[in-house]
Each structure stands twice: as structure tokens, then as C-alpha cells.
N, C-alpha and C positions, 0 to 999 in steps of 0.2 A: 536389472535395476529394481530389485525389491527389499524394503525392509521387516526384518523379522521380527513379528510381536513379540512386545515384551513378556516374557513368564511367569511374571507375578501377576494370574489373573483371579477372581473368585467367584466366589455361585452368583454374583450380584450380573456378572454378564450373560448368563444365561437367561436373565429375564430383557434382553437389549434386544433380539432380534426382532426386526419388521416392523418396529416404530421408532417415534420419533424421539431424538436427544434432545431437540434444540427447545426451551424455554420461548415459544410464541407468544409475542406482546402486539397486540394491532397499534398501529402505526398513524396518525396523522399526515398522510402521503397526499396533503392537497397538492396542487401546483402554484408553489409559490414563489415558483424561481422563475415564471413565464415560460417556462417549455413548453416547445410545441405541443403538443400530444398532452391531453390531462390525463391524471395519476389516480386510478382510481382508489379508497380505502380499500385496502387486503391484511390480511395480517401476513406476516415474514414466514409461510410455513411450504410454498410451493418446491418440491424436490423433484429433476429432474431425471427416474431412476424408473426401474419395470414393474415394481409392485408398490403397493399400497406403503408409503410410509418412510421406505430407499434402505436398502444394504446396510448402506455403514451409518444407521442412526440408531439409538438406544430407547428407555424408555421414559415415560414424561416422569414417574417417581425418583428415577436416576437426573433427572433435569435440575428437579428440584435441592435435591442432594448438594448438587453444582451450584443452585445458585447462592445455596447455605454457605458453600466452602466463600465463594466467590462475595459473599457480600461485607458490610462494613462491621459485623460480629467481626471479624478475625483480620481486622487489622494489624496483629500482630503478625502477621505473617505476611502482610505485603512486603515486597520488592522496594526499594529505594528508585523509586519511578520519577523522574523529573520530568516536566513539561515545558514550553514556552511560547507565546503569542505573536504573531508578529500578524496583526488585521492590514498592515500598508494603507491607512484610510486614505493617501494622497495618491493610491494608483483606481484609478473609476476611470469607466469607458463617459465621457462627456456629452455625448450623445443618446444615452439612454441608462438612466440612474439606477433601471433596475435589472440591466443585468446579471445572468446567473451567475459569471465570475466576479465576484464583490464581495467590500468588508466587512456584509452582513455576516457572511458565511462563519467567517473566524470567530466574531462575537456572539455566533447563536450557539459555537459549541461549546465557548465559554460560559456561557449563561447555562448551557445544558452540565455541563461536568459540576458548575457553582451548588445546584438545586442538592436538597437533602429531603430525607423520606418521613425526617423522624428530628425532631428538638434535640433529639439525644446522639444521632448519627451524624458521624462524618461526612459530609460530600465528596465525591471524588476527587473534586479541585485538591480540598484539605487535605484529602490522604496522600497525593502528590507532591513535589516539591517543587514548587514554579516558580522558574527560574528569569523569569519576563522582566522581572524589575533589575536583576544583575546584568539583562542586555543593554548595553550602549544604544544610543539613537546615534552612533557611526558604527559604519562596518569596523568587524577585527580583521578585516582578510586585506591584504594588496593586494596592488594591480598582477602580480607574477601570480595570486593563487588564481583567479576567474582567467590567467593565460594559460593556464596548464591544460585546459579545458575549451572557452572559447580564444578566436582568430584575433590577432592586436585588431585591425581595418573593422573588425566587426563590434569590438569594446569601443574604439572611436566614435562610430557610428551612434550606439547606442548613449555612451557618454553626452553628445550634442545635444540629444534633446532635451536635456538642462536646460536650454536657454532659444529654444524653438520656439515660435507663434504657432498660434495652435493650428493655424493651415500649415504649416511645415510639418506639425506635428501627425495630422492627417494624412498628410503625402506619406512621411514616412511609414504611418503603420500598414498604410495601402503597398507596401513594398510583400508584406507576408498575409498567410492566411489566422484569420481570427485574432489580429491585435492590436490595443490601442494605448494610445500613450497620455502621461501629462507629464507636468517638465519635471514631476519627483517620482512617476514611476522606476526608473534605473535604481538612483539613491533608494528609496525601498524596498526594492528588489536585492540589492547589493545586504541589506541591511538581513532582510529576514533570512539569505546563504547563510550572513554571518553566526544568525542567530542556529540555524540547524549545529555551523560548524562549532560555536559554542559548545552546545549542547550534548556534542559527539565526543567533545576533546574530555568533559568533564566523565563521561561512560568511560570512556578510554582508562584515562589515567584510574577509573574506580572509585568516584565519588560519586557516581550514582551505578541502579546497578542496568538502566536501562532509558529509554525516553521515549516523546511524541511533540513533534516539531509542530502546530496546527500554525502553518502558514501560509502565507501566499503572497506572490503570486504564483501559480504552481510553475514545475520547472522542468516535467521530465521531455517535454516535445522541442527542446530548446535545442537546438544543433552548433554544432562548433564555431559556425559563421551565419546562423539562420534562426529566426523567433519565428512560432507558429504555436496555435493552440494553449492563447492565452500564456506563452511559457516567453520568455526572452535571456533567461539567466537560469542555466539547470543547477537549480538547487544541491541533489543527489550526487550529481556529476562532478561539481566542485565540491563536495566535501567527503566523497569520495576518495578521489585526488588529494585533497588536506591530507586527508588522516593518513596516507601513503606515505607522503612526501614532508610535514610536517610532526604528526603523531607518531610516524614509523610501525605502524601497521604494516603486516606483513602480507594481509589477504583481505579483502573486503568482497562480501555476497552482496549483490543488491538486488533484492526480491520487489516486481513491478508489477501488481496485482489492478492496478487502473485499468477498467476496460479499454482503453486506449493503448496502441503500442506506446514505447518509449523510445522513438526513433530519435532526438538527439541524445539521450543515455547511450545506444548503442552505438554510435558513430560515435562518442568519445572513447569508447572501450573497445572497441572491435576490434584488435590486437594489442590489445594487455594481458598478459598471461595471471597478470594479479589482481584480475576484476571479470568477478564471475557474472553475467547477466540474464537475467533468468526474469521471462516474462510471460505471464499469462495474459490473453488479448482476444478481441473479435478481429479479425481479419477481413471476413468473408471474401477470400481470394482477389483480397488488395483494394474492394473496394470499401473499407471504410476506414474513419480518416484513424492516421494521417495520410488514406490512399497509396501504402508503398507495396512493391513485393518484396521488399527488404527485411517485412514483417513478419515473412512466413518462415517456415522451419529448414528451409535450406541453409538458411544464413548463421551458421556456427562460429563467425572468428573467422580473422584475416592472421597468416606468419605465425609470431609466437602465441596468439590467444585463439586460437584454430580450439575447437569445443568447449569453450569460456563463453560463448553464445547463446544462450537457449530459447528460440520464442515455441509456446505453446498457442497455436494461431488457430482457434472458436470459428467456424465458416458458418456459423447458424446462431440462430439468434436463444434466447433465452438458458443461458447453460447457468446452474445453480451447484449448490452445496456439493451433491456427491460428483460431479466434475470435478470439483475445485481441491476435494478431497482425496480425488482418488491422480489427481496430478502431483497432488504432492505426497502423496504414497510412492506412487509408479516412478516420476523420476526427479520430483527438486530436492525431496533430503537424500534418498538413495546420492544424487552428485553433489548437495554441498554435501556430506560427511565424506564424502572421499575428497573434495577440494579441503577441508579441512578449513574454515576462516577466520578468523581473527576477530572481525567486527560483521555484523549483518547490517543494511542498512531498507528499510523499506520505503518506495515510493508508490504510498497509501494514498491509493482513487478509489474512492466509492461509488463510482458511475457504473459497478456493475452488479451493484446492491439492487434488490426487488424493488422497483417503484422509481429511479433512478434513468436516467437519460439512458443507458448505455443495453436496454432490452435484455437484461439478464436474472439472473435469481438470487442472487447469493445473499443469506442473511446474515443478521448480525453478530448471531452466535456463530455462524462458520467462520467467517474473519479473527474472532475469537479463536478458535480452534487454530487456526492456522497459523497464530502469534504464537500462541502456547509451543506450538511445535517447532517454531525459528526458533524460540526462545535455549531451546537444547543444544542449540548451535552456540559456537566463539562462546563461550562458556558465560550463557545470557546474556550477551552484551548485544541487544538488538535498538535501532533505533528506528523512527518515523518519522516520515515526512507528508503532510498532506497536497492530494494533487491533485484531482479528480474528486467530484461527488456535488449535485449542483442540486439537491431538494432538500433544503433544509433539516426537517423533521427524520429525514431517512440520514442524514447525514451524521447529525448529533449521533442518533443509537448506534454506528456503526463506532465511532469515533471511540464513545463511550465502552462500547462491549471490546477494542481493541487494547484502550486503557487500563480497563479492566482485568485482560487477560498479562498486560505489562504488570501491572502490580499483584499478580497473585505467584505470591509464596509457595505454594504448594505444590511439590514434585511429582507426587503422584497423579496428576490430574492429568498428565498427558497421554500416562501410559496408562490410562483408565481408556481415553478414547480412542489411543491407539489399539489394547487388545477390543475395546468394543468393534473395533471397524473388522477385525479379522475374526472376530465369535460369529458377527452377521454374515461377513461375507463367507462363511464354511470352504465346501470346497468349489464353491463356482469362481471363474475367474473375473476380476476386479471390474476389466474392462467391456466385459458383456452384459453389466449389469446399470451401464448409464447410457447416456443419450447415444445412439449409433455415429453420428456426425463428430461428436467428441471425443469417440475411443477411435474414431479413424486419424484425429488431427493429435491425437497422444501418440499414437503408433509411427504417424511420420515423423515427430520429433523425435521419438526413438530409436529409429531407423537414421535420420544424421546422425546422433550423437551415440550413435553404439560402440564405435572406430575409438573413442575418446574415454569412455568411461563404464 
């Protein structure tokens, strides 16, 4: 499972090797989301690789270059990027206002995309088309689209607490782990799917050329007949399913980059032969949440969707940029270009962004990086959905640099970092040159899905 650098490369990569690509911006990483643990200030540059600076990154001149192509100078050449908000102001845990999962989240990355640099410059809101005011305050989806996905007895369920007192309302969220209700979270919930599946159909048919769903409440922990981890209606899951069964999509990849697995995502799909699921996650041998062994790398697919499965399961903590780069070198395009897909869909957690709950590295330019590269995919029709990512200030730059890499125009830019990652990395091999704990948990996933692809 390897792909071959592109051949258009020039004397400009031979200045890449042994340092860094990534454009470092220091960060505002207070703790302002109450997590446990304070966040200290660092800036976004830690790589988790064997020498000074990591393999597959270039140099800060070549950075800059990037953020020339990348910045609001050449708006002619963004993407047809549409956006859409859905904050759910009526789903709040009532017990504690400042919970990490809340409708602050949505409206600080809205406030973060609105800001401009210059009287004379776009903001990135403006360079997008936001699509928030064409959403209904009713869902577009029936009841048959959230059944395709979750159990009727478990929509009933959830439906009821419309009209619960709020000790009812307590009992029932005491039913699962981490969630709470008020009598309009469902209705909002139902509401922001709608809004992803908008947003998907409009990609689809080709009226936009791409999107970023910044929703919530997040959805990917949501299981067929089970809410947990803040999730109680899977987003991704149902609109997945839409675009299948109503858009007529032939293939959908959904790429799951939240530190967190996405255990009700893959118990919707775990024998679909036409829903590829592919996750990167902390595991550390089932103990962390959502605590399954379901999460590790045995679990390829059930019957027809037998190596449609992919988890890449992190048993150690801090894994960053060249992991995350060199997973999706080793084997998530190497398998979607041979799955071939129609539609990408991403469910985008930033809980494993540096400074973030989830003990990991990854900055904002690599997220970056890693759109650019789905983006080559179903012929750029990639979309996002927000899930994961609970400190604000880390949140926005992630959002924003993923944004960013949705509206840029520019073909070359992939296979710029693509041959940069293969000029550094010369003739050593990929996996010897990052964290030992993560070429051993790339290797086992490899080792399932060999038989398959």
C-alpha cells in the first residue's frame, strides 16, 4: 500500500529536507473550556519523529510561499466552499453552563472565520458561501432518513423528551455515558443532520465545489440504538445513508480523524460494502473512551463490508503531524483510490490537536495537509462535519486552516507536499522514522487489511 510521488518535482525540494513545512503561529491555549488538566501556551510546532525538525516536513521559506498561495491575494482561485452553522443554543447540559460541549464552541468559530487582517481583505466567512440562512429551523430529513441508521424504540425514546420534566429528563440521560438533555435538544439535533445533509446534497448535485458543517451536537459516538459522548443522533451516519439512498451516490469514504473512535459510525456501517470507514484514534488497548476493543484493528467489516473497516488504533499518547502523515501515505489514499468514492465525508474532531483534551500533537497546518489530500479524492467533493475539539482558541485555528485548505484552488499544492514528504524521506523507510508505538499500530492495521486491498 504505497503511493508514488508525483514527477513534477523541482530544485525548490531539495531545500525541504530536515525542517519544518508547517507555518507556526503560537496559540492562546488557555484552559477555557474547564478541562481538567491546564493547557499550557506552546506554539503548534512539536513533531513526533527521530531527528531535529521530522522527515516529511520542508522548509519555513517554502512555508511561506504556502501561505502566499493560501491567503486572501488569490481569491480567485478558491473553491466554491460553502459553510453552515448550526450552535443548537437550546441543547446546554443545565447543570453546569460551562461545559466543554456548548454553543460557545460554534459561535467562536464563527466569530474566528468573520475577523479580517486588512480593511481591504476578505475574511474567510466572505470568501465562503454560507449557507446558514437557506437552513430551515425544521429538519429536511423524515422519520425513514434517521431510521436507516438509528432503531425506531431508540427515535421513540429520544423523541419523548420533548415533553419530559427535567427529572425525567435526568433519569434519562443517566441511561448513557456523558449526556444531557433539554426538551429541544433532539429537535436540534435532528435540525443540524439536516443542515450537514443540506449541505451535502448541494456538493453533490455541484453547486458548491466542497463544505464545513461547524455543528453540533457532535454525532460520531452515537450508536444505532445508544447515545454516548455528547453524540445522540450520528450526524455523518445519517447523511451518509442520505446521500446513498436519496442523492444516489454510489460510494461514500468517511474519514474520522477525532481522537476519539467513532464507534456508533462503525456499527452503522460494519457491513456495507458501500461505506468505507476509516479511522484514526487513541485506543490504548481499549482503554480509552469509548473503552471498546471494537476499536482496534481487528475489526475490518462484517459479510459484504469485510475490509470497508479500517481503525488505525494510537496505544500511546502524544502522536502528531508525521503519524498522521505518514498513515495517510501508508494506507488511507493507497485504499480510498482503489475503493474509488464518489463523495468524501469527514468527521472533523480536533481533540487531537496540540493543546487539546485528547494528549496528541497534531497542528493546524497538518489537518490542513490532510484536506488538501481527500480533496484528490470523488473528484473534490469532500465535506465536514465538526465533532470533537473542546479549547476554544485551538479549535478556531484548526477549523480555519481546514477551511482554508477547502477553498484553495490550487492543484499543485498537494503534489508539492506530496513529493516534499518523499525528497525528505530518501531511501529510509517511512515507518522507522516516527514514533515506534505508531509504526507498530500502522503495521497491525496492515496486516488485517492486507487480504482486502
Amino acid at each position: 500500500m504505497k503511493r508514488a510521488a508525483d514527477s513534477g518535482s523541482d530544485e525548490r525540494l531539495l531545500k525541504r529536507a530536515n525542517s519544518s513545512l508547517f507555518s507556526i503561529a503560537t496559540l492562546d491555549n488557555s484552559n477555557e473550556e474547564g478541562i481538567g488538566e491546564s493547557v499550557e501556551q506552546q506554539q503548534l510546532a512539536s513533531l513526533n519523529c527521530v531527528q531535529d525538525g521530522g522527515y516529511f516536513v520542508g522548509s519555513s521559506e517554502d512555508s511561506e510561499e504556502a501561505n502566499l498561495a493560501h491567503s486572501g491575494g488569490r481569491n480567485n482561485c478558491d473553491c466554491r466552499t460553502a459553510v453552515v452553522f448550526e450552535a443548537a443554543e437550546k441543547h446546554f447540559d443545565r447543570h453546569n453552563k460551562f461545559h466543554k460541549e456548548r454553543p460557545a464552541r460554534i459561535l467562536s468559530v464563527r466569530d474566528c472565520l468573520s475577523k479580517t487582517t486588512s480593511s481591504t481583505e476578505k475574511s474567510i466567512l466572505e470568501r465562503c458561501h454560507d449557507i446558514s440562512n437557506e437552513n430551515s429551523r425544521t429538519s429536511c430529513l423524515g422519520e425513514e432518513d434517521f431510521l436507516r441508521v438509528h432503531l425506531p424504540g431508540y427515535m421513540q425514546i429520544l423523541d419523548r423528551t420533548s415533553c419530559c420534566c427535567n427529572d425525567r429528563l435526568d433519569n434519562e440521560a443517566e441511561q448513557y455515558k456523558s449526556i444531557y438533555f433539554t426538551n429541544s435538544s433532539v429537535q436540534t439535533a435532528k435540525i443540524a443532520a439536516s443542515s450537514f445533509c443540506r449541505l451535502v446534497g448541494d456538493v453533490v448535485c455541484g453547486k458548491y465545489d466542497n463544505g464545513f458543517a461547524v455543528i453540533r451536537p457532535p454525532g460520531h459516538h452515537a450508536e444505532p440504538g445508544f447515545a454516548g459522548g455528547y453524540c445522540f443522533l450520528n450526524n455523518v451516519a445519517v447523511t451518509a445513508s442520505y446521500a446513498i439512498e436519496r442523492l444516489h451516490v454510489r460510494k461514500v469514504l468517511i474519514v474520522d480523524w477525532d481522537v476519539h473512535h467513532g464507534n456508533g459510525t462503525q456499527k452503522a456501517f460494519i457491513d456495507d460494502p458501500n461505506v468505507l470507514y476509516f479511522s484514526i484514534h487513541r485506543f490504548d488497548n481499549g482503554n480509552f473512551f469509548p473503552f471498546s476493543k471494537d476499536a482496534g484493528p481487528r475489526i475490518v467489516g462484517n459479510g459484504h463490508g469485510e475490509g470497508k473497516n479500517v481503525n488505525v488504533a494510537w496505544n500511546e499518547k502524544n502522536m502528531g503531524d508525521d503519524e498522521y502523515l505518514v498513515v495517510f501515505e501508508k494506507l488511507l489514499m493507497p485504499i480510498a483510490t482503489e475503493f474509488d468514492p464518489d463523495l468524501v465525508l469527514v468527521s472533523a474532531g480536533f481533540d487531537a490537536a496540540k493543546g487539546d483534551m485528547g494528549d496528541c500533537s497534531v497542528t493546524p497546518e497538518c489537518f490542513a495537509r490532510l484536506t488538501r489530500q481527500l480533496k484528490t479524492l470523488a473528484g473534490g467533493k469532500v465535506v465536514c462535519a465538526l465533532e470533537g475539539g473542546y479549547v476554544r482558541s485551538i479549535l478556531c485555528k484548526c477549523v480555519e486552516s481546514v477551511v482554508m485548505a477547502l477553498l484553495d484552488g490550487l492543484d499543485d499544492t498537494w503534489k508539492d507536499e506530496t513529493n516534499s514528504f518523499y525528497k525528505n524521506l530518501g531511501d529510509k523507510e517511512m515507518l522507522d522514522c516516527i514514533d515506534p508505538s505508531a509504526a507498530k499500530s500502522i503495521r497491525e492495521t496492515i496486516t488485517a487489511h492486507s487480504q482486502y486491498w
